[in-house]
N, C-alpha and C positions, 0 to 999 in steps of 0.2 A: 226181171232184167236189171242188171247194174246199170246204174249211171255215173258219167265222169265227169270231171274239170279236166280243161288243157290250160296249158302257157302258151304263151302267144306263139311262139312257134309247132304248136299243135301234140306235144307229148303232154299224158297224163298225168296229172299232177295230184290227182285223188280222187276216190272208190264210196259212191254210195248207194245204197240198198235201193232209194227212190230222189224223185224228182224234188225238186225244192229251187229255191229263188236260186240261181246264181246257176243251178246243175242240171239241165233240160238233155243232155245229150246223151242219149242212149249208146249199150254196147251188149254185144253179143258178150256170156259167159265165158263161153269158150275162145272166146278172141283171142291170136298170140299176142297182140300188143297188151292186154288187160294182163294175162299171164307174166310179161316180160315187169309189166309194171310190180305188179303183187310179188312177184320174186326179188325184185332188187328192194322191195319193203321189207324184205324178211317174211312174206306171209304165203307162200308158197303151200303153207300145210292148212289142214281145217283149225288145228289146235293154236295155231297163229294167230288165224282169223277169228278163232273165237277169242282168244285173248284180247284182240282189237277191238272186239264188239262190247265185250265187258268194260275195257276201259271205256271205251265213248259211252257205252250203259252209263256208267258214272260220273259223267260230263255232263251227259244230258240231266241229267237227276239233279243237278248243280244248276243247269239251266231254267228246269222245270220250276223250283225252289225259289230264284230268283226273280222268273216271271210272275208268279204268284205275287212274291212281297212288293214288285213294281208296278202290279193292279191292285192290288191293297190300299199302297201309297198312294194315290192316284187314284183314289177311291172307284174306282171302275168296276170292285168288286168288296165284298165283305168277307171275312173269315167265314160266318153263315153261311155264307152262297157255297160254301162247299160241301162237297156231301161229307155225310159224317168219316165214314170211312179214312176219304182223304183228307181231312181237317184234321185228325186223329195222326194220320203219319206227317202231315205237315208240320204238325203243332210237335211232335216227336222230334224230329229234323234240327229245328230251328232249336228247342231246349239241348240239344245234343250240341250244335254248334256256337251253340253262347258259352256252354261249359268248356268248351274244346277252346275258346278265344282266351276266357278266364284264368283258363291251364297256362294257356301260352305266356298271356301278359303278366300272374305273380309264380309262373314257376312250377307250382305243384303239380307233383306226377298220379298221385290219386283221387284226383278230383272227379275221374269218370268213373 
């Protein structure tokens, strides 16, 4: 079942897959009002909504990235403490977006 946010006046204000801090309020799928929402989003089709999911996909992936370096810093956690796997895409990650910084600040277009 989706879950939404409202504005104080009680329209939908935004579409989540599940429950989290701030989004407790459940909705039928088939809801007209979820519909009415989803349509003036422009996501009326699945190809919409998949596009939407992918972009937050890579939001989140930003989020996930950053959580990581803020238990790091914070020592709450060690680069160790990860399983190898994910230490391996992390550690990928992070060498991709220092080069991507370095691109930016002297200019060079083939530095990736």
């Amino acid at each position: 079942m989706p879950y939404v946010t409202r504005d104080d006046s009680g329209k939908i204000t935004g579409v989540f897959d599940h429950a989290e801090v701030g989004v407790s309020d459940e909705i039928r799928p088939d809801d007209p009002e979820l519909a009415r929402f989803l349509a003036d989003q422009g996501l009326s089709s699945p190809d919409a909504i998949r596009q939407l999911l992918a972009e937050s996909d890579l939001r989140m992936v930003r989020l996930v990235d950053d959580l990581i370096d803020l238990l790091i810093d914070k020592g709450l956690i060690k680069f160790t403490d990860l399983p190898a796997a994910a230490g391996e895409k992390y550690l990928q990650r992070q060498i991709a977006r220092k080069r991507l910084q370095i691109n930016l600040i002297i200019g060079e277009k083939d530095i990736l």
